[in-house]
Structures are given as C-alpha cells and as structure tokens.
C-alpha positions in Angstrom: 24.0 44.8 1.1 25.4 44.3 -2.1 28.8 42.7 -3.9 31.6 44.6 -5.9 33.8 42.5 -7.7 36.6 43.9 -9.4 37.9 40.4 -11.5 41.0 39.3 -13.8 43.4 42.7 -12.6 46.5 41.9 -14.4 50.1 43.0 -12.7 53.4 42.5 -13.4 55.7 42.5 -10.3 58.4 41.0 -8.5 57.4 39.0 -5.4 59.1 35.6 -4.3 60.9 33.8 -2.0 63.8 33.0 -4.7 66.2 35.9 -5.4 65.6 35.6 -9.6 61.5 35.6 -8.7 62.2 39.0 -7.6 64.6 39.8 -10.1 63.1 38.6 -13.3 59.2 38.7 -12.0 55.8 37.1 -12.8 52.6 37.9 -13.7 50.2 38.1 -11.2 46.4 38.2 -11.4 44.1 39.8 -8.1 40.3 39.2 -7.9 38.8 40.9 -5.0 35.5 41.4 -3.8 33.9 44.2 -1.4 30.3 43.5 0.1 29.1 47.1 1.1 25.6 48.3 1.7 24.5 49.8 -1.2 21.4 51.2 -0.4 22.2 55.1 -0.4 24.1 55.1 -3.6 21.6 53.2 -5.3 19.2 55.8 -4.7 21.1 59.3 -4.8 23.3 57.9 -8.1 26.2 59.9 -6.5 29.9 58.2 -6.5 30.6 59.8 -3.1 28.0 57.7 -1.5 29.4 54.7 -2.8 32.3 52.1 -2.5 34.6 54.0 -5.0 36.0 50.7 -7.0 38.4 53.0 -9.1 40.0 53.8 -5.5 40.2 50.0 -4.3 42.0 49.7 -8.1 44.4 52.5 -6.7 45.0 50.8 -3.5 45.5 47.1 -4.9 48.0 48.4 -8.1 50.0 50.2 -5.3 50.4 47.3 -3.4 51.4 44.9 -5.9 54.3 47.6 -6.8 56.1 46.7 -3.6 57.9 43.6 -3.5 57.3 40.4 -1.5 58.2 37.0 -0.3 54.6 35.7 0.2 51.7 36.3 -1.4 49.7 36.2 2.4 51.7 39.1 2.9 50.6 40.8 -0.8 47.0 39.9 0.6 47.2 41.0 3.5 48.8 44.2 3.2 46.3 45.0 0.2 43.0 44.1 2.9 45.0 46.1 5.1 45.5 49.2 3.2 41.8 49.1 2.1 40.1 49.0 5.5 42.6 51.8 6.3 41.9 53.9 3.2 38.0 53.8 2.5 35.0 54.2 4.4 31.9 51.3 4.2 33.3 47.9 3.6 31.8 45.6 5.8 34.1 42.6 4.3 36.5 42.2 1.6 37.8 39.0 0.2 40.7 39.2 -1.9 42.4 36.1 -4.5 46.3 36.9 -5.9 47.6 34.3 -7.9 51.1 33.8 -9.0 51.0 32.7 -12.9 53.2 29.7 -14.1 55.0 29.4 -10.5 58.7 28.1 -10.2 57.5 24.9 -8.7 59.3 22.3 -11.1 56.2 21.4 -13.0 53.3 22.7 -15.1 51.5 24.4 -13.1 48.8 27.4 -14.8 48.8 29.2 -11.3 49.6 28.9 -7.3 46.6 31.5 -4.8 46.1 32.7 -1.8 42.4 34.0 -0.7 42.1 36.1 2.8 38.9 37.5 4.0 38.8 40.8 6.4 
C-alpha cells in the first residue's frame, strides 16, 4: 500500500451559506490523500496501472466549480465522485478549507476533513 497526496490545490469558488459568500466568493484550499496499493505500478512504470493523480485533480477542480452551502457537502460530493470515477482507492481522505471565513473575527481558515 502506498499514500498519494495531492497538497495546497488552490480554488476560487463560490460556496456559503450567506447569499454575498456565493456571490462575491472565497478562496478555498483542498488537500486530499488516496492510499492505493502500489505494487503493480511500481514495477511496470506504466500510468494505467496506477492511481492517475492528474484525474483525481480533474475530479476535485470540477467539484469545487459547483456551488455549495457546506463544505461537508463539497467533501463529500468530491469522495463521492472519486470512488465513482476511478478504479483502486482503498481510502481517500480529503481536507477543504474556506480561507478568511465571514465569522466576525480573524480567522486564517475554517475545514472540514471526511474519510471514505
């Protein structure tokens, strides 16, 4: 078994509860890591063996495009959408964090993990 971790993706969208939230929008950032065995791909040194991490990019930048109230349901549907699109995850964790939330004070970031 091994660990992909694709760290620090970078989005601009428009999810929130609040009307202006999804009007004006925030930057979000999405960690999210896939354990997948890695034993055939580390010897054949062919992509189509493997976890393709350029694909779970796809999947998680095409979520974030559609707008939400809660980030459990960003999460979620991202987990979602990856057990439904690829083949090999065993588990997937996933972190998105709202930067500089509405929240009435100074706050660097607000995060939801979820594991699948």
């Amino acid at each position: 078994m091994g660990l992909i971790q694709i760290e620090n993706m970078e989005f601009y969208a428009f999810h929130g509860h609040y009307k202006e939230e999804q009007i004006v929008g925030n930057k979000f950032i999405v960690d999210l890591t896939i354990e997948a065995d890695m034993s055939i791909p580390s010897k054949s040194d062919n992509l189509k063996d493997a976890v393709n991490y350029q694909k779970a990019y796809q999947i998680v930048k095409s979520e974030m495009e559609k707008k939400s109230y809660l980030l459990e349901n960003i999460a979620a549907r991202i987990l979602d959408a990856l057990y439904s699109e690829m083949t090999g995850i065993k588990k997937a964790k996933i972190r998105v964090s709202k930067m500089n939330p509405p929240m009435g004070g100074k706050i660097g970031s607000v995060s939801v993990v979820m594991e699948k």
